[in-house]
C-alpha positions in Angstrom: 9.9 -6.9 9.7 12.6 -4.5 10.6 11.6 -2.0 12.8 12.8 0.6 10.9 10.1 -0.1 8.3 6.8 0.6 10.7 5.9 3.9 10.3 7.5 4.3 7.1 6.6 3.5 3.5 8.4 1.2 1.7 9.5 1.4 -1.7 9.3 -1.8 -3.5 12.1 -1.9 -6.4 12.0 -5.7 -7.1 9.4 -8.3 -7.9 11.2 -10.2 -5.4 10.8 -7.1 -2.5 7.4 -7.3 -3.4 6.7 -10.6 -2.9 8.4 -10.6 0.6 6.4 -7.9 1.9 3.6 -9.4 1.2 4.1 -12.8 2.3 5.3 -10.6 5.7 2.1 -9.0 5.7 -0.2 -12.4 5.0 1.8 -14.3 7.6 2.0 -11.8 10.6 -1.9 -11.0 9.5 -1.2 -7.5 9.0 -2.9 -5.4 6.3 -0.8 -4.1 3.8 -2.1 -1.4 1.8 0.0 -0.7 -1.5 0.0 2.8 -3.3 0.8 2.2 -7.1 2.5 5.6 -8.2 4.4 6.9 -11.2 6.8 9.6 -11.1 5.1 11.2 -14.5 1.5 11.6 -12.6 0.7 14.5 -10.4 -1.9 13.4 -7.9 0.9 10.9 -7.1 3.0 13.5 -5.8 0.3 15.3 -3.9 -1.2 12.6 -2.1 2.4 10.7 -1.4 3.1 13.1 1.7 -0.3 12.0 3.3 0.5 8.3 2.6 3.6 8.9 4.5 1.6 10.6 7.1 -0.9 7.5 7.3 2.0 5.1 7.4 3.3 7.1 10.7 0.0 7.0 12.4 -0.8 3.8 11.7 2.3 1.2 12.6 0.1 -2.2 12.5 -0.4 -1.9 8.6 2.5 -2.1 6.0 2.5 0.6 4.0 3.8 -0.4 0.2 5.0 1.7 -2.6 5.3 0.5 -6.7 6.4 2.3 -10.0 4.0 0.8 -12.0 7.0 1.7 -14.4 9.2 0.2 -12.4 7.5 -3.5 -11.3 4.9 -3.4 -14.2 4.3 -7.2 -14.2 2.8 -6.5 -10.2 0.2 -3.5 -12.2 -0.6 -6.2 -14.2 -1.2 -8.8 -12.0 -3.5 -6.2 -9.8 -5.1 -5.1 -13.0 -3.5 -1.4 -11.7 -5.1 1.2 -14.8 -5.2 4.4 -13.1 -2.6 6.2 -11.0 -2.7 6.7 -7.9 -4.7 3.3 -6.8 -4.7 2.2 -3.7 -5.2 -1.1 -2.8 -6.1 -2.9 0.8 -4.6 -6.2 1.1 -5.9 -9.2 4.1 -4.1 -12.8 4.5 -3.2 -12.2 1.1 -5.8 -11.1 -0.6 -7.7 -8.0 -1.7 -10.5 -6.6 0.2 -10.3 -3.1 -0.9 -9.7 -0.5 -3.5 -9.2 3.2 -3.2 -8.6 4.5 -7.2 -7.5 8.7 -7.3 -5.9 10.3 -4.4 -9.0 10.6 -2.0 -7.0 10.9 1.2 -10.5 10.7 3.1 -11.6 7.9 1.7 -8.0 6.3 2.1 -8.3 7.1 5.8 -11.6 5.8 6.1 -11.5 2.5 4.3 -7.7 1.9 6.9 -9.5 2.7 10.6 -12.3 -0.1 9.0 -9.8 -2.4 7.7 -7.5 -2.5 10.6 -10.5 -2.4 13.6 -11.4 -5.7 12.1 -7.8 -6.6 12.8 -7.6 -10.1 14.8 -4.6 -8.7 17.2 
């Protein structure tokens, strides 16, 4: 991964983008956590700043963003109904889901997920 990208979000515009984060993230053992957004929904907006502000304070997690408009096939596949959702990704899989833009509970579930981080 670039080091451009930690501390940052990163848009995914492509299946293909998608994919290669996350095969980053489940082969350097890093959690990924993915915030499925739409530009029509409201809470989106308001809790996008704070995702950026997670992404900045915590370096050791990839921090993923998806249209579901955009890449609807990955909703799918994540069974993504509700906007924002959150999900908590770990050697490729999902441990976690946050649905509705509780930044607290965000926060919490990220300081769990990444102290049982094998360094």
């Amino acid at each position: 991964m670039a080091a451009a990208e930690e501390g940052a979000v990163i848009a995914c515009h492509t299946k293909q983008e998608f994919d290669t984060h996350m095969a980053n993230g489940k082969e350097t053992g890093k959690l990924v956590i993915i915030d499925f957004t739409a530009s029509w929904c409201g809470p989106c907006r308001v809790i996008a700043p704070v995702f950026a502000e997670y992404a900045k304070k915590f370096p050791g997690a990839i921090f993923l963003k998806v249209d579901v408009d955009e890449l609807k096939d990955v909703a799918e596949a994540y069974n993504v109904e509700a906007m924002p959702t959150f999900l908590f990704i770990k050697d490729g899989a999902k441990v976690d889901t946050v649905v509705g833009g509780r930044k607290d509970d965000i926060h919490t579930k990220i300081v769990a997920l990444m102290g049982s981080a094998s360094a």
